[in-house]
TIMARGU-644314 format. One record per residue (C-alpha): residue number from 1; x, y, z. Coordinates in steps of 0.25 Angstrom, whole numbers, m for minus. Layout:
<sites>
> seq,X,Y,Z
> NUM,X,Y,Z $
...
</sites>
This chain:
<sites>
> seq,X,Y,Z
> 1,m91,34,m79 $
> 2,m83,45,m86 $
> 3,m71,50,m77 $
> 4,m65,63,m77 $
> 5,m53,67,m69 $
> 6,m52,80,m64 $
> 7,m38,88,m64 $
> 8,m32,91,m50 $
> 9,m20,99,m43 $
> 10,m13,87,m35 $
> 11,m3,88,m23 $
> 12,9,82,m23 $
> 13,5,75,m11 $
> 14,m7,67,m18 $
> 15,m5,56,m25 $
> 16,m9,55,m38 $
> 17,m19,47,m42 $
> 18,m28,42,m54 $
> 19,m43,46,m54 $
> 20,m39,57,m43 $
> 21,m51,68,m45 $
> 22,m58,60,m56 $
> 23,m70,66,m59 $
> 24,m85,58,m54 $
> 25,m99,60,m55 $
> 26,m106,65,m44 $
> 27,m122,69,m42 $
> 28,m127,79,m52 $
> 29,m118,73,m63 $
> 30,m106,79,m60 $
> 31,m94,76,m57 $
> 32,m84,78,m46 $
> 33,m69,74,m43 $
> 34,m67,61,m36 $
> 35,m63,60,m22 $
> 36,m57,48,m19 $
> 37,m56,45,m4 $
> 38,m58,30,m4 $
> 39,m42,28,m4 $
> 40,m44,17,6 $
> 41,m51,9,m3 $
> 42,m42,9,m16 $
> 43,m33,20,m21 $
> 44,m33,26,m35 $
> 45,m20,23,m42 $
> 46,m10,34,m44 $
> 47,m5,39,m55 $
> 48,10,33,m53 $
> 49,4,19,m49 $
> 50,m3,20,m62 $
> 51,8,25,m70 $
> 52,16,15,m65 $
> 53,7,4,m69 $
> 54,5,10,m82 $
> 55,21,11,m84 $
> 56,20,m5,m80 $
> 57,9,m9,m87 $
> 58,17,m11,m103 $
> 59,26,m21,m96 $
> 60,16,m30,m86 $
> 61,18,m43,m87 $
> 62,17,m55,m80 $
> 63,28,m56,m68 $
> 64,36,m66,m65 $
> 65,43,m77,m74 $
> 66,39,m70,m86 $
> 67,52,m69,m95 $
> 68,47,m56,m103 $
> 69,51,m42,m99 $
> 70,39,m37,m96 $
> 71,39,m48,m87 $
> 72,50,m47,m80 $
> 73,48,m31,m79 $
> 74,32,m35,m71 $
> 75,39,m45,m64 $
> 76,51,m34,m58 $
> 77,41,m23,m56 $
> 78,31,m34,m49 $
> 79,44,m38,m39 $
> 80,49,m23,m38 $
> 81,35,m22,m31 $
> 82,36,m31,m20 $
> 83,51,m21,m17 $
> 84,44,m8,m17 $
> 85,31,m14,m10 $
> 86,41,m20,1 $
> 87,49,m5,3 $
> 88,35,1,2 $
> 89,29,m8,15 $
> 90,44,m7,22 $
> 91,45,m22,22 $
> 92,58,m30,24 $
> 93,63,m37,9 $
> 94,68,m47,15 $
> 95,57,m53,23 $
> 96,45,m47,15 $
> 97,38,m51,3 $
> 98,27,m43,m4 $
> 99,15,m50,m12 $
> 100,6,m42,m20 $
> 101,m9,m45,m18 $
> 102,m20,m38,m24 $
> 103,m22,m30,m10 $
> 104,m20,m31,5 $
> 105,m34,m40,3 $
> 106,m27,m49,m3 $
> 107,m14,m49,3 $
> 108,m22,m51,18 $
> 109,m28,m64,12 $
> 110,m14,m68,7 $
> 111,m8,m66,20 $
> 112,m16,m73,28 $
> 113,m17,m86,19 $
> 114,m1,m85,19 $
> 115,0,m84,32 $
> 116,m4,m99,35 $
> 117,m13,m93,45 $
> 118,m23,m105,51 $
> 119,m35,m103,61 $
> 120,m26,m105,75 $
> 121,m18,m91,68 $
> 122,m23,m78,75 $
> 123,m23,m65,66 $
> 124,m24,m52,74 $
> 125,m31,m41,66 $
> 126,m41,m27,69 $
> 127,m54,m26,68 $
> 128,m49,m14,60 $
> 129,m44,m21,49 $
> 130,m49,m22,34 $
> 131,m56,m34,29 $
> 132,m43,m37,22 $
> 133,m36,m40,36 $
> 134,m47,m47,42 $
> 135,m53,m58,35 $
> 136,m40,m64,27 $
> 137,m37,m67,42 $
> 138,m49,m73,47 $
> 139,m46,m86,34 $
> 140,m34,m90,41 $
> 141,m33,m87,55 $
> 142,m40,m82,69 $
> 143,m43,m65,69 $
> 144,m41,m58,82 $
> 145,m46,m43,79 $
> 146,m40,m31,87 $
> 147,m52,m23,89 $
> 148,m54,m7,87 $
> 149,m59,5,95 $
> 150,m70,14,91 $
> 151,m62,21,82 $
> 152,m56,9,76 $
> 153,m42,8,83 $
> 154,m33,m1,90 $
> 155,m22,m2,98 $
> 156,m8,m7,98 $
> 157,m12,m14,112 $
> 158,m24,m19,106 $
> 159,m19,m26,95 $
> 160,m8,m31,104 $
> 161,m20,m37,113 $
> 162,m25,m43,102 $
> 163,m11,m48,97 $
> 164,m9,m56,112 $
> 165,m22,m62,112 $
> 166,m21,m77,111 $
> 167,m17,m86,102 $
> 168,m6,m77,97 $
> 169,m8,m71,84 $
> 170,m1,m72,70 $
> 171,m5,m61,62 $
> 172,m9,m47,67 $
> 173,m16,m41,55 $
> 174,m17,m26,54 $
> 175,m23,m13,46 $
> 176,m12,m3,43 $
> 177,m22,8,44 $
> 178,m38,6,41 $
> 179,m44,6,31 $
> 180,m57,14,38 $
> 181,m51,24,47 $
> 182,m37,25,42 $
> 183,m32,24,57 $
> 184,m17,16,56 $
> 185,m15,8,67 $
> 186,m1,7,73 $
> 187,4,m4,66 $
> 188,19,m4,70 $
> 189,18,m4,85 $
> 190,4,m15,84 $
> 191,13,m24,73 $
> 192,27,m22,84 $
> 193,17,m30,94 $
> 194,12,m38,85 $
> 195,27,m43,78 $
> 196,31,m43,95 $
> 197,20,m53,95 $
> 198,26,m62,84 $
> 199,12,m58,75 $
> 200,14,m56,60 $
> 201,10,m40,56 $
> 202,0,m39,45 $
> 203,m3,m26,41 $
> 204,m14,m21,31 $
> 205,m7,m10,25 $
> 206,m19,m8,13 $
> 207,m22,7,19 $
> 208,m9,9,26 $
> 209,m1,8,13 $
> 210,m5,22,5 $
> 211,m5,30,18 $
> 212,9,26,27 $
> 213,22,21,25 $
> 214,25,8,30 $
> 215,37,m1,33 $
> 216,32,m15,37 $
> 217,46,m18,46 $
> 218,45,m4,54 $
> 219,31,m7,57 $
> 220,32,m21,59 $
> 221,22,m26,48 $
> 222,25,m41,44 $
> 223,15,m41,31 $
> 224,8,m29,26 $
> 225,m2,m27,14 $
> 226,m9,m16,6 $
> 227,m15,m15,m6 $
> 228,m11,m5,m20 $
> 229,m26,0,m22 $
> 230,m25,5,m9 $
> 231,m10,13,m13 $
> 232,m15,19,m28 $
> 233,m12,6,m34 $
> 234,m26,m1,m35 $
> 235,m19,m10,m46 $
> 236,m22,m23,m39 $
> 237,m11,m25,m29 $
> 238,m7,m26,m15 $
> 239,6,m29,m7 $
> 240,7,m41,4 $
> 241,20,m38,10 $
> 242,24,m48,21 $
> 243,36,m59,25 $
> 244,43,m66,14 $
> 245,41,m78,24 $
> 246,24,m77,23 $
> 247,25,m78,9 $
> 248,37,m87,7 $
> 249,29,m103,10 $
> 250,14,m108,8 $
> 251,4,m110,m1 $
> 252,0,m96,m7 $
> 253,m13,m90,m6 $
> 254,m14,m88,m22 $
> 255,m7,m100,m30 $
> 256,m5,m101,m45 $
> 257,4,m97,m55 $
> 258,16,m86,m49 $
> 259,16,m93,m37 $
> 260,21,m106,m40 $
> 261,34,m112,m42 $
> 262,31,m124,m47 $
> 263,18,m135,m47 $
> 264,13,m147,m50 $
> 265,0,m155,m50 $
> 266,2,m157,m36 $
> 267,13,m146,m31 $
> 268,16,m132,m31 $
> 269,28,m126,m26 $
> 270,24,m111,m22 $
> 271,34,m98,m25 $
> 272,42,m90,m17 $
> 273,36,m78,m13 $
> 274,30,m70,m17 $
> 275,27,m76,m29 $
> 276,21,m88,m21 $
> 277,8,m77,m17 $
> 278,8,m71,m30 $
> 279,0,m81,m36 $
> 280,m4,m78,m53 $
> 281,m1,m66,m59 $
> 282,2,m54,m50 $
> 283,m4,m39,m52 $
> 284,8,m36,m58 $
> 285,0,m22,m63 $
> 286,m5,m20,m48 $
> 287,9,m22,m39 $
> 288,18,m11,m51 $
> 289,5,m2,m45 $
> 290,8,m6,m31 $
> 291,23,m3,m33 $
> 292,19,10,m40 $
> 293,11,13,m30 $
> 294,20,10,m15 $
> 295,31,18,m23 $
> 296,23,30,m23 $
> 297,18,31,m11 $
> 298,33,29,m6 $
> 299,39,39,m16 $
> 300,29,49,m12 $
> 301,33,50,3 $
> 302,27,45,15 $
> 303,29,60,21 $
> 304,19,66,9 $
> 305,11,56,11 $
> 306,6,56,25 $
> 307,8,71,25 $
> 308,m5,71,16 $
> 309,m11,59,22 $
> 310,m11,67,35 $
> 311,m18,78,28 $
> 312,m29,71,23 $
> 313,m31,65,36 $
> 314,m32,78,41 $
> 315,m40,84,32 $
> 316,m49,71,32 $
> 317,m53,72,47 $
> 318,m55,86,46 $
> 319,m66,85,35 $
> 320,m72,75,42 $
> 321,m74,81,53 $
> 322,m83,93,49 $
> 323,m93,85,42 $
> 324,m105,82,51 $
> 325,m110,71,57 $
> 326,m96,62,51 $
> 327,m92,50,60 $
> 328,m76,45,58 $
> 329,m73,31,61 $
> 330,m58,29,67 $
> 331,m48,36,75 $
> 332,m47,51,71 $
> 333,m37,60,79 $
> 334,m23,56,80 $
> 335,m24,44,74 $
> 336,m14,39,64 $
> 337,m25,36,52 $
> 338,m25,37,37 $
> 339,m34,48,29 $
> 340,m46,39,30 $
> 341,m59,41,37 $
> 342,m72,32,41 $
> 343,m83,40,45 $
> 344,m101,41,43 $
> 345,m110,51,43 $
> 346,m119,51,53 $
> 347,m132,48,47 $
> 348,m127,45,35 $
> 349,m123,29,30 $
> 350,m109,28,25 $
> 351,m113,23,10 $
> 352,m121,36,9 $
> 353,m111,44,13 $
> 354,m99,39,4 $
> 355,m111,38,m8 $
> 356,m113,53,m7 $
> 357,m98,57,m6 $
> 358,m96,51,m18 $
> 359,m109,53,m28 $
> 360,m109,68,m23 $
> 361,m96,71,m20 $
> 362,m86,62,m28 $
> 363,m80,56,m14 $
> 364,m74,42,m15 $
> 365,m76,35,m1 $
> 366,m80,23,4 $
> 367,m89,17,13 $
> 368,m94,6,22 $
> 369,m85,m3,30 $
> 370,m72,m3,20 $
> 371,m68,m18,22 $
> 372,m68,m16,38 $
> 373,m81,m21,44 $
> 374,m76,m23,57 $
> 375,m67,m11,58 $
> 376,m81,m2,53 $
> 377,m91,m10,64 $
> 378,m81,m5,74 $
> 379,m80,10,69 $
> 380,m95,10,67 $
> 381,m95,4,82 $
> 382,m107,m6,76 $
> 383,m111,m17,89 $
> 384,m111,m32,85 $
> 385,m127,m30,84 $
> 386,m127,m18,73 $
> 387,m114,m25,64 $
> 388,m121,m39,64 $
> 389,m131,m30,58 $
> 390,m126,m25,47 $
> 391,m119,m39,45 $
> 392,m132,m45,43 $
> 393,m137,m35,34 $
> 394,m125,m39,25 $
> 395,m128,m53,26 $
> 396,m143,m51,21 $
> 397,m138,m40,9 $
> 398,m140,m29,16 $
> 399,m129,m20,14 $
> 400,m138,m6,16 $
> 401,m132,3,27 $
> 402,m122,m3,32 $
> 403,m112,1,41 $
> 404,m101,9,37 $
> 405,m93,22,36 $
> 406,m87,30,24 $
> 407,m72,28,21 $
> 408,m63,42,18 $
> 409,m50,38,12 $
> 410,m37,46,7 $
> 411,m27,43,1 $
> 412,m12,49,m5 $
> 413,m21,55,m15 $
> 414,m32,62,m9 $
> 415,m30,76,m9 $
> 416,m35,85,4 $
> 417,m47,91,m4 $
> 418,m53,76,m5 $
> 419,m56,77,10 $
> 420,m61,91,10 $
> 421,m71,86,m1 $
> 422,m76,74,8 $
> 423,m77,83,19 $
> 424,m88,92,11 $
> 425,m93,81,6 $
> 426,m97,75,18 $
> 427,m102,87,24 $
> 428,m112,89,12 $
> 429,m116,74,16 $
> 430,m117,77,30 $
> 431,m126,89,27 $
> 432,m135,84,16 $
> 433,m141,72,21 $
> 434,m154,73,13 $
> 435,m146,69,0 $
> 436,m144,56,5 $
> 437,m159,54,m1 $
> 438,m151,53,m14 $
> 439,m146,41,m14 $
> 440,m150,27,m14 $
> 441,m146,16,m4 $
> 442,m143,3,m13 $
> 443,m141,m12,m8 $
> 444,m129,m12,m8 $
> 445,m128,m1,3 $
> 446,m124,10,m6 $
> 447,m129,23,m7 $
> 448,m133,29,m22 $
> 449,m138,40,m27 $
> 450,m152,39,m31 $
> 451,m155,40,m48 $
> 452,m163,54,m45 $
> 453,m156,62,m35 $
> 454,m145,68,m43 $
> 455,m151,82,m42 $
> 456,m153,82,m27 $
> 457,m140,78,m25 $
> 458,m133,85,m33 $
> 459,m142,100,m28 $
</sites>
């Protein structure tokens, strides 16, 4: 496919990005300006993040004991990351240590193999959670879930319930905000009662990251990841911030070269940390994007920031709002959430739905149940008999209408007019039901359009 990129008048409150407004097809073989509100999912990089990586790339080089300069100069940018990711998270130097993993997937898995969990351990999580916080768990320990109301929330005193329930738990494992909904739960007074309590604070920070500042000793956090595809650096890289001590003894989960000292036929004596979990050769290309990346969003000012993040939310709620027939998923009203909403059309499935924003309007969302199947069976309010169901479907194949919603999702670079678009976008879908006839249903549970429909839906 032959992109184009359209020329735009940009706000200094938007962040620059690449690909913004790129040109793709739509029905009738034109073409129309990209609108990218699938940010929860990945990020486009930036234009500084990629300029930086650019600026880097002449002088990449393998890190560590490498004598050469361009060497030694990867090896100073690589550790000059871990300072600026550590300022970045408001983490202590001088008790905490930051790995970088691909992304918050990885950097779950790693935490919970390193921390010597066994099956007598009790981890504490929320049915609210992304896949990435809940089955890494279930490998090495007991899960206790705090469970959520109809509009997918919890409660300081719930999670408190949960956290006294016998045996005592190690670990409480929480979302920084969802993934789904965008609601953030409050996570300094639920990780004060959980600290109180002697329970390591875990927090997946993967959406939290690219929307609020955050200082892990204010708040209370003991290990906190996120992922740089999800903060305009989808290079490859992620940050596992957490105590020195964690990291410091034990087997890695990753061994080979770079995270040895010394071995033998029969002996290995592992590194210090962090190099002990940074097994092979790092992304060295991935954590200068990450570093480019937390030093933008810093530099740019929280203020300006959330001064336009409460403008989307706003203007997101009121578009969806007029369009008929439109179900939202998750607290609305006061509540402290992100620019990002879950939400059906009556009548219409999901798939159908997000298919037509995109092949008729050039609208980027997502749909199904976004890597929290439990969280979605909750909002959807399916009974045991309807999501055994659906699950026995998938075990046969089937993956034709299943359940789901369709994701909206902002970002630092999504412009006000996006939303407005979505909103008449969706209020054409709501009116023209009959053009559903267009397109196909395939396998896979996606929606197509059909080889000869072009004409009636582009009339």
């Amino acid at each position: 496919m032959t992109r184009q990129t359209a020329s735009d008048g940009r706000s200094s409150m938007h962040l620059d990005v690449i690909g913004d407004r790129t040109l793709v097809p739509v029905h009738g073989g034109r073409t129309r300006p990209y609108v990218n509100l699938d940010c929860a999912a990945s990020t486009p990089p930036s234009v500084r993040v990629a300029a930086a990586v650019e600026e880097f790339l002449p002088w990449y080089s393998s890190i560590h004991r490498g004598a050469g300069a361009k060497s030694r100069y990867s090896s100073e940018r690589y550790e000059q990351a871990r300072d600026t990711m550590l300022r970045f998270v408001g983490a202590d130097p001088a008790t905490h240590a930051v790995l970088f993993p691909r992304n918050t997937t990885e950097a779950m898995n790693l935490l919970a193999f390193r921390l010597d969990l066994d099956r007598d351990d009790v981890v504490v999580t929320t049915v609210a959670e992304h896949h990435s916080n809940l089955l890494p768990w279930r490998r090495h320990a007991q899960v206790r879930y705090v469970d959520v109301a109809d509009d997918g929330t919890f409660t300081v005193e719930q999670v408190v319930a949960v956290l006294d329930q016998q045996p005592a738990p190690r670990v409480l494992a929480i979302t920084g905000a969802s993934n789904v909904t965008g609601w953030l739960p409050p996570i300094a007074a639920i990780a004060s009662a959980a600290r109180a309590r002697g329970v390591l604070v875990v927090v997946d920070a993967a959406q939290l990251a690219p929307h609020r500042p955050i200082s892990m000793t204010e708040m209370g956090i003991d290990v906190l990841a996120l992922s740089g595809h999800k903060m305009h650096a989808p290079y490859g890289a992620g940050a596992l911030v957490g105590p020195q001590a964690v990291f410091r003894t034990g087997e890695p989960m990753l061994v080979g070269g770079g995270a040895v000292t010394s071995v033998g036929l029969d002996e290995v004596l592992w590194a210090a940390g962090p190099d002990r979990d940074e097994a092979g050769s790092p992304n060295v290309i991935g954590v200068v994007a990450l570093d480019a990346a937390v030093r933008e969003l810093s530099q740019r000012g929280w203020a300006g920031t959330l001064r336009h993040e409460r403008q989307l939310l706003d203007e997101l709620d009121r578009q969806l709002a007029g369009v008929p027939g439109l179900v939202r998923y998750g607290p609305l009203g006061g509540a402290d959430r992100l620019p990002v909403a879950a939400f059906n059309l009556e009548g219409v499935p999901h798939a159908l739905v997000a298919s037509r924003l995109s092949h008729e309007f050039g609208i980027g969302v997502r749909s199904g149940c976004f890597c929290a199947h439990p969280y979605l069976e909750r909002l959807l309010g399916l009974d045991e008999e309807q999501t055994q169901q659906y699950r026995d479907q998938v075990r046969q194949g089937q993956h034709r209408l299943l359940p789901g919603a369709v994701r909206a999702s902002t970002g630092p670079g999504t412009p006000l007019e996006h939303l407005a678009e979505l909103g008449h976008a969706l209020r054409h879908i709501a009116a023209t039901p009959e053009r559903a006839r267009g397109y196909d249903l395939t396998d896979s549970g996606e929606y197509l359009p059909a080889d000869d429909t072009h004409a009636l839906l582009s009339a």
